[in-house]
Each structure stands twice: as C-alpha cells, then as structure tokens.
C-alpha positions in Angstrom: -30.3 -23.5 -6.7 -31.3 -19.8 -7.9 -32.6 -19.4 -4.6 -29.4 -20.3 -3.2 -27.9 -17.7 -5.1 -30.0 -15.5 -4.2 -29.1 -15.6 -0.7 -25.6 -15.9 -0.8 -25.8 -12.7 -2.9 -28.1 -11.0 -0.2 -25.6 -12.4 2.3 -22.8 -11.0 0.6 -24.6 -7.4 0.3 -25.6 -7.6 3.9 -22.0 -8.1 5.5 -20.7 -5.7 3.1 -22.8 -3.1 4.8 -22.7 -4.1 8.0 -18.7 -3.9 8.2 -17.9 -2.1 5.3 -16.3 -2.5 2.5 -12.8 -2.2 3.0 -13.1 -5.6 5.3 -15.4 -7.5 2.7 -12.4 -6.4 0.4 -10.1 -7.4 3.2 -12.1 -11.1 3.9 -11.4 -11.7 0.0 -7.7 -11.2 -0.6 -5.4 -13.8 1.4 -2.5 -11.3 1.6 -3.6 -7.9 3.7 -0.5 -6.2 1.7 -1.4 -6.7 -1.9 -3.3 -3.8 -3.0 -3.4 -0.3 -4.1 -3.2 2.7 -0.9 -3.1 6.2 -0.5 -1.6 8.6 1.9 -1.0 12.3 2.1 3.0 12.4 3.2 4.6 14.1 6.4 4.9 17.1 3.7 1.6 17.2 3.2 2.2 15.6 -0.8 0.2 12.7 -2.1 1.4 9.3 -2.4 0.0 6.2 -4.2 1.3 2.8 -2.6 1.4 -0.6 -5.1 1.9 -4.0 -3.6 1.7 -6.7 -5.9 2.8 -10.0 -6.3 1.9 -13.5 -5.0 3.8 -13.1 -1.7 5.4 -16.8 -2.4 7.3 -17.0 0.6 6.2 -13.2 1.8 8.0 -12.0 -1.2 6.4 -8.6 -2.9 7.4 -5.8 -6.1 6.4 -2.5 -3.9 6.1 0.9 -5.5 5.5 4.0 -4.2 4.6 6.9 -6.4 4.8 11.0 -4.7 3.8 13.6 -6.3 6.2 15.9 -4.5 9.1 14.3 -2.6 10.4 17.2 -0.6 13.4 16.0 1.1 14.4 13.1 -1.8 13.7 15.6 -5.0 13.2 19.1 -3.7 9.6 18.8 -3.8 9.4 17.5 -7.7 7.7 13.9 -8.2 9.6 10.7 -6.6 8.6 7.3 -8.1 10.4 5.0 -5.6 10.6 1.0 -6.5 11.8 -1.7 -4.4 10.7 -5.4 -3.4 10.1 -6.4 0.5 9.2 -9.7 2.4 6.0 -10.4 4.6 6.8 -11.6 8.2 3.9 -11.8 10.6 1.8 -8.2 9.9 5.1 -6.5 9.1 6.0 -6.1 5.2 10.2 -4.9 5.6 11.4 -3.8 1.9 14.7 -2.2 0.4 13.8 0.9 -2.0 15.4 3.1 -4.4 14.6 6.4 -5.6 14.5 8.3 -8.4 12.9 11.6 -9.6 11.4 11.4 -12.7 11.6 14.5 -15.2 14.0 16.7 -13.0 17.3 15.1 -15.0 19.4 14.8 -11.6 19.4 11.9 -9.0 17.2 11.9 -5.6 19.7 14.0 -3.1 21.8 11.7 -1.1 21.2 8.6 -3.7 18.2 8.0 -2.1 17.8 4.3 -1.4 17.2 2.0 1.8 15.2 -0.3 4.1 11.4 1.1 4.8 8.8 -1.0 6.5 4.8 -0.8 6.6 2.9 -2.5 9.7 -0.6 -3.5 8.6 -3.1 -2.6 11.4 -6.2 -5.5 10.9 -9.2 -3.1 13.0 -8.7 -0.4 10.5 -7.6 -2.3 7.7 -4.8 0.4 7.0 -0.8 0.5 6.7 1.4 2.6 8.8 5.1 3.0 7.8 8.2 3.7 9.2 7.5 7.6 8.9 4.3 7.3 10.6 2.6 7.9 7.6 -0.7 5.9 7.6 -1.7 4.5 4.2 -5.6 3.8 3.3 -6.4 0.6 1.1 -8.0 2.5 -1.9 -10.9 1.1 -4.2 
C-alpha cells in the first residue's frame, strides 16, 4: 500500500513536470473559470481576476480588481463586481464599477455585459478587450 503511494506521488510529480503546472492545476478543478488570474490592462495597469463559486448551473460571483482604471476612474483603482454564467468555454457576466477612495462614481456609471473565453492549450482567459488573463498560483 505505501508503495502504491509512493508511485502515485511519483506519478503525480512526474506529469506535473512534464506539462506543467498550470494544467496539473487545470486536470484538478472541474470548472476551468474558478480561480484567481492576472493581467496587465490595455493601459498598461494591473488587474487581479476572482472567479468563485460552484458554477451550479454555470452560475459564478466575478471580481475584477485594477489598480488604475484609466477610462472608468481617471487612472485611480477600480474594483468592479458582477456575477456571469458558463456556456460552453465562454463565461458572459454583467459588472458594475466603482472606484474606491476617489469619493465620485466610475465616469459614465460604469456598468455592463463583459465576457472571458477560456483558451484550454494555454490554460489562459481572454476577454472582450483582448486582454489575456494568466491563471495565477
């Protein structure tokens, strides 16, 4: 039985460096979406991506922190919140925007429909900016 073990842990070691480990993290979680990602924004700003929940029915809480939201805050941080719903490799979600700190709203009420396509070969996100998110840790 230890030896058993044993192997499955060398098994397990093996793959991970043989394809990495963003698909040995990939392999483990049912849902591609759920997860923490990164990605530097269109402006060049840094942006943390949470997607949690247990996509029941594709459902998901998504959050996107930015650390400066040019066009929504004028380049101060934007914490944007919203839920979506999985269909196929295609996670569509309504958001709304705030900017934390500044005491004013997001310009234009910031709020609307965003989507993120999850590309399996490179086990990252692209949204509907073109911004390409990386699964982190």
């Amino acid at each position: 039985m230890r030896r058993l073990a044993l192997s499955i842990a060398t098994l397990s070691m093996l793959c991970a460096l043989v394809f990495g480990p963003s698909t040995a993290a990939s392999a483990s979680n049912k849902d591609v979406f759920v997860g923490t990602w990164t990605s530097i924004d269109n402006d060049g700003s840094n942006q943390v991506l949470f997607i949690m929940g247990s996509g029941a029915r594709g459902r998901h809480a998504v959050m996107v922190e930015d650390d400066a939201a040019t066009v929504a805050c004028g380049g101060a941080p934007a914490h944007v919140q919203g839920s979506g719903r999985v269909e196929g490799r295609v996670l569509s979600w309504f958001f709304t925007v705030s900017c934390p700190g500044t005491g004013r709203p997001p310009f234009n009420g910031r709020t609307g429909p965003g989507s993120f396509t999850y590309r399996a070969g490179t086990d990252t996100l692209i949204d509907d900016s073109g911004v390409i998110w990386h699964r982190s840790g």
